[in-house]
N, C-alpha and C positions, 0 to 999 in steps of 0.2 A: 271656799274662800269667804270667811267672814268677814262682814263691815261692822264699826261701831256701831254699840245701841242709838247714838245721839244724832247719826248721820244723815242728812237730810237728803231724801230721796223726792227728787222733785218731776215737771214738767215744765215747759214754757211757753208762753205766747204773747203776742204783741200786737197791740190793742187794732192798728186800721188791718192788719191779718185776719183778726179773728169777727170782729163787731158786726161790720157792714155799714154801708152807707155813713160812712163818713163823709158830708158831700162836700166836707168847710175848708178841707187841708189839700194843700199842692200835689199829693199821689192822685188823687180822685180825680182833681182838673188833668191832670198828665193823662191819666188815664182813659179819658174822656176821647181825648186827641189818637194817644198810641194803641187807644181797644179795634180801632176799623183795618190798623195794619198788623198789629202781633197777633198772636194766638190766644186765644183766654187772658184775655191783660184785662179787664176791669174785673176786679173787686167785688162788686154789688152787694148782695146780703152779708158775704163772705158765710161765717159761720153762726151768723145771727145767735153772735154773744149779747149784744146790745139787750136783747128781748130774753134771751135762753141760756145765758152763759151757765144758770143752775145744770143744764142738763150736761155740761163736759163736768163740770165740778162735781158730781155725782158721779162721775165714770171716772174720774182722777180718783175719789175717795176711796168706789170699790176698786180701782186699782192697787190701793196701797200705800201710796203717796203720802207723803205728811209736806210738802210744802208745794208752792206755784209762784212760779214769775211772773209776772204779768206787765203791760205795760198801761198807762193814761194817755189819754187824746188830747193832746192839749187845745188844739181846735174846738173839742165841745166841750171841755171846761171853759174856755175862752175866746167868744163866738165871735168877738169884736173886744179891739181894745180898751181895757178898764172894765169889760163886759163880764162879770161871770156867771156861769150856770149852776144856781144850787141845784137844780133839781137834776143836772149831771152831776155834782159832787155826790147827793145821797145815793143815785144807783150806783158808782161805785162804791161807795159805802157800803151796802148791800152786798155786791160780789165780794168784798172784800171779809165782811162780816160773814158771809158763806161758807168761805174759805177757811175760818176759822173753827165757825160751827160743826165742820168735815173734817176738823181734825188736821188743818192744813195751814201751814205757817207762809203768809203773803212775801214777795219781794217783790216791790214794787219799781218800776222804773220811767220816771222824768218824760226823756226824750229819745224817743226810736223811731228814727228818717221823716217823720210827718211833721212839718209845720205847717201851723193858720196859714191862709192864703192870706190874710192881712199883716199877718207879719213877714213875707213874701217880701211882697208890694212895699215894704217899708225899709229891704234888704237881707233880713233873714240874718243868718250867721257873717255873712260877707259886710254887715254894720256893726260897730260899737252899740250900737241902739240897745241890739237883742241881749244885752247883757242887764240891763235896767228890767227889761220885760221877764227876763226867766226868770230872775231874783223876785220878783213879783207873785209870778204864776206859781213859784217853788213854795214859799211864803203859806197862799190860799191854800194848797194842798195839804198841805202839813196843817195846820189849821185845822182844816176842815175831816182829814181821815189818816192822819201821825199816829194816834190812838191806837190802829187799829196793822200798823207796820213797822217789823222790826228793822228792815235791812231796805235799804234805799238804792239805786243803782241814779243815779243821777243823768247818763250820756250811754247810751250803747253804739258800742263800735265806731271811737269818732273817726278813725283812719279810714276805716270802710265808707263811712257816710263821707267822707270829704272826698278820695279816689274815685268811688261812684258817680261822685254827682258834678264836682269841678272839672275833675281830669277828664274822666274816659265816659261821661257823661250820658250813661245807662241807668241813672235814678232820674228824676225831675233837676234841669237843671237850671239853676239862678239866674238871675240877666247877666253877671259875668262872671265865665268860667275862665279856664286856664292857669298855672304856677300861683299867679300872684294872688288871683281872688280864693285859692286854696289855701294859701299862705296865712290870710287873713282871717277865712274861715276858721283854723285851728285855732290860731292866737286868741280867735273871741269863745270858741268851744270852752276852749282851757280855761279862761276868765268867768266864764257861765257856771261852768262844774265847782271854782271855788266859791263862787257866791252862792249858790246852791247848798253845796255843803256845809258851811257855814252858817246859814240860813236853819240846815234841817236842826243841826247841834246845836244851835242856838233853844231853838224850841222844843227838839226832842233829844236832851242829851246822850241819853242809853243810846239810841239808834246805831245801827251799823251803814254806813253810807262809803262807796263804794262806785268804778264804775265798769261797766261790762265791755272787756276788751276782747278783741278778736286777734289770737296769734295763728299764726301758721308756721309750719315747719317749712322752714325753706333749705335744698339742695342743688349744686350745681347740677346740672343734665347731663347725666352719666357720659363718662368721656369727656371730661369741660376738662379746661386748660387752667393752670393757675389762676389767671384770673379773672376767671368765670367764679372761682373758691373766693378769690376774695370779692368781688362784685357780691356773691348771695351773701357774706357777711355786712357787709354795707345794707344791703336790703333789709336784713333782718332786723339788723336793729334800729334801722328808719320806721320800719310799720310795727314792730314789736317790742320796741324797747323806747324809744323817744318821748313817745306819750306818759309810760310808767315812770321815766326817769324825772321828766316834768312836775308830776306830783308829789316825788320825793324830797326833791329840794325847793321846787319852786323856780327853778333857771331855764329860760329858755336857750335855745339849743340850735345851732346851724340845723338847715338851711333859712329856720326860721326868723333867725335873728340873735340878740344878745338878750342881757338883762334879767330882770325877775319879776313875776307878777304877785302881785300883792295875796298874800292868802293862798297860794296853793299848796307852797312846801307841807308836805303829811296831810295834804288832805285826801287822805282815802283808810278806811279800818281795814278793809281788805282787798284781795285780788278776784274780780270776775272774772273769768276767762272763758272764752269762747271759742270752741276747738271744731274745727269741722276737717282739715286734709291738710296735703302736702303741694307745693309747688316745687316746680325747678325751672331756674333761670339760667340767664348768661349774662356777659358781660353785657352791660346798658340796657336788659329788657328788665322789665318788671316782674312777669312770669308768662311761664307757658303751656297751654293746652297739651303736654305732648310726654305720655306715660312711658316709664321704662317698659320691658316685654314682658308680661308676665304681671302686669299690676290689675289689680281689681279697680273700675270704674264705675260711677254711681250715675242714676239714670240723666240724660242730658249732659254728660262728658262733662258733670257738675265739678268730680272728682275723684282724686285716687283713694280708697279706702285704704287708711294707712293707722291703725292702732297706735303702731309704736310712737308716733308724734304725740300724742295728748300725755305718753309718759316724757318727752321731749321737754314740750311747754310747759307742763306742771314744774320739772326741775326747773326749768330757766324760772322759772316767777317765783320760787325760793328766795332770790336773791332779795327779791324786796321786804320779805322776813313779816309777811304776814297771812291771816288766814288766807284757805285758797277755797274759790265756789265757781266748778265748772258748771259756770251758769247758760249756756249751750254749748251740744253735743249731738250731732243726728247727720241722720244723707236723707238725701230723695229717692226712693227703691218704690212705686208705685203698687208694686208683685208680693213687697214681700219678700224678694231673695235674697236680700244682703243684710238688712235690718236685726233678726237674728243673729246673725254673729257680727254684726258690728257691736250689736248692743255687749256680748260676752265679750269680747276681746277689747272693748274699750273700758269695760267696767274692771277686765283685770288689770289694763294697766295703771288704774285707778286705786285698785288695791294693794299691789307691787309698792306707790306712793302710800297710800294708810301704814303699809309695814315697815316702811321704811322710818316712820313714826314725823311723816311730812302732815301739816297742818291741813288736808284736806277734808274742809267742812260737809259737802252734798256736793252731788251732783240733778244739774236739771235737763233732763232730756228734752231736745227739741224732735219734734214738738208733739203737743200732745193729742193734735187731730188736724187734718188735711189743712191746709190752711195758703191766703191767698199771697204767693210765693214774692212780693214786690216787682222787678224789674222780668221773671221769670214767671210772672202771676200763677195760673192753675196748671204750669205745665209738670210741675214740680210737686210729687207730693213727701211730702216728710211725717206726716203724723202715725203714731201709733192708732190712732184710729181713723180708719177711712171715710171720708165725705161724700155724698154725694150731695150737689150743690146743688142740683133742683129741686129733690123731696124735702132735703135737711136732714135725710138717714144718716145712723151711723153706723159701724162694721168695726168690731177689734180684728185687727191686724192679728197674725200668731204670735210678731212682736209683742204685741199689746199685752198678752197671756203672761211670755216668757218675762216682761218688765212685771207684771203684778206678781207673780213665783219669786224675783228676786226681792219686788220691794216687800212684800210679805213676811219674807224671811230672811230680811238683809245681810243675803250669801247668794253665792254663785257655786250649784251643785255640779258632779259630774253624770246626774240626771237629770238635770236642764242641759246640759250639754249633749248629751244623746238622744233626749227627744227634739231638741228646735234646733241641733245644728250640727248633726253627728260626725262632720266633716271635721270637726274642733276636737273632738275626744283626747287622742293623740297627741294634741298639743295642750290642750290646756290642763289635762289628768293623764299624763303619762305614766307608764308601767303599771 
């Protein structure tokens, strides 16, 4: 199963994941509080990218890899209001120049769950404020290392970050949660990502600016009643379609309210998409821990391992009729037993889409080494390559092998199939 020559075979990571010691942004403070009662919840060195990130970018490189997501800290670009740190803009500079120097093409992204504690304390997303200040911070960036990035991700996962942190309140949450300060939060997301985007085009017209959405495949719970069918269509296209639809036209949309915000229709060049499983609901829940008989589940009942959904979500995001960049993809499998053929049977149905002659740019696997899991901190490991957090060792996964075999030779053999997943033969190389 051959991939295009041009396709970009990537990894991902997000900057207070990987770094460490971030001490300036609201996870760290959270974490400070919820490390004496969860399990592994602070962060600390994390992966001590800050000091070392050359040494994952060298293992991405002999991996294969021609490109890397990565995200910025906006906290240590911007330590205090109006405050900024060049001497943080040049080392990402640096990573980002690395990256290049490796043969590896940057996507860089804005905002992933961490904001300044000072812009907290000011309201965060739940203020009109914070729409002056990322238009700002977006500004200095571009500025200072646009030069050196073609594709921009502006916002990841804003439905995930808003559900997390207002509602069911397992991220750090605001001084006020509930409907309506969720409510708010999106309306100023949405307002953020246009001034941003604008912002980047303004200064780097070529660029590709975009933002990274998280879909899930949503089904009724086997045996669901009519409508429980229609309750998961309601669902779906509240967390999966609402936000895309917003960018297309620019209209906001119940429950959020009416109207249009200035600059957002078409602001996006393409679709990020962020695929990780499958839920099932019912009528008035959101979703449910609880797998048909017979489904594969990923460690900490994260999820069902379900392939067929990321050929699911790629079609639905057709509809927006532009490129597509599964810009994350990965489970948590600590062993090593699942990773393997998640990684072949999501890359086929990845390819099923290339032949179909769908606009699928790259894929970027998460992630690309152990890394510190947010609300699930270290109990979670997802990375092709294993950490261990005290020494700062590292270990390729056998995933780690099988992803450098494909990105090598951008195909999936049915001799990768018989050595890292023999269980697949049969189905992915039949007869």
């Amino acid at each position: 199963m051959f991939f295009p020559k041009d396709f970009r075979w990537g990894t991902a990571t997000a900057a207070h994941q990987v770094e460490g010691n971030n001490t300036n942004n609201d996870w760290w403070q959270w974490e400070q509080q919820a490390g004496a009662i969860l399990e592994d919840a602070r962060s600390g060195r994390a992966c001590d990218w800050w000091e070392n990130a050359e040494v994952d970018l060298d293992a991405a490189a002999e991996m294969g890899t021609n490109a890397h997501r990565l995200s910025l800290e906006w906290s240590r670009i911007e330590p205090e209001p109006s405050t900024f740190a060049d001497e943080v803009l040049a080392r990402y500079r640096e990573i980002l120049q690395g990256l290049h120097d490796r043969g590896m093409e940057p996507m860089v992204t804005l905002h992933h769950f961490s904001n300044p504690l000072w812009l907290v304390e000011k309201g965060d997303f739940s203020s009109s404020i914070v729409i002056d200040y990322f238009q700002r911070y977006t500004a200095k960036v571009v500025d200072a290392l646009g030069d050196l990035v073609p594709h921009w991700i502006t916002i990841n996962e804003p439905m995930v970050y808003v559900v997390m942190r207002y509602i069911e309140e397992v991220f750090p949450p605001p001084a006020e949660t509930g409907w309506s300060a969720a409510m708010r939060a999106l309306h100023n997301l949405l307002r953020c990502h246009a001034a941003a985007y604008h912002t980047i085009k303004e200064k780097q017209p070529q660029a590709q600016v975009s933002v990274a959405k998280n879909m899930i495949a949503f089904d009724a719970r086997p045996g669901g009643t009519r409508l429980d069918r229609w309750w998961v269509d309601q669902l779906s296209w509240f967390f999966n379609d609402w936000w895309m639809q917003a960018l297309t036209d620019g209209r906001l949309r119940l429950p959020l309210g009416r109207g249009r915000i200035e600059g957002l229709a078409g602001s996006y060049d393409f679709v990020g998409l962020n695929y990780y499983t499958r839920f099932y609901s019912r009528l008035f829940h959101r979703y449910e821990r609880e797998w048909a008989p017979g489904a594969v589940v990923s460690d900490g009942d994260y999820g069902e391992v379900y392939p067929a959904g990321l050929f699911r979500v790629i079609k639905h995001a057709r509809r927006y009729q532009k490129p597509i960049y599964i810009t994350e993809n990965g489970v948590p499998d600590q062993a090593d037993r699942l990773r393997p053929s998640f990684l072949l049977t999501h890359l086929r149905e990845v390819w099923r889409a290339v032949n179909f002659n769908w606009p699928i740019m790259g894929y970027y696997h998460w992630s690309l080494v152990d890394n510190f899991e947010w609300d699930r901190g270290w109990t979670q490991r997802f990375g092709l390559i294993a950490l261990d957090r005290d020494t700062q060792e590292r270990e390729w996964r056998q995933s780690a092998h099988l992803y450098s075999e494909i990105c090598h030779s951008r195909s999936i053999s049915s001799d990768m199939a018989e050595r890292f997943a023999p269980e697949l033969l049969p189905i992915l190389f039949p007869g």
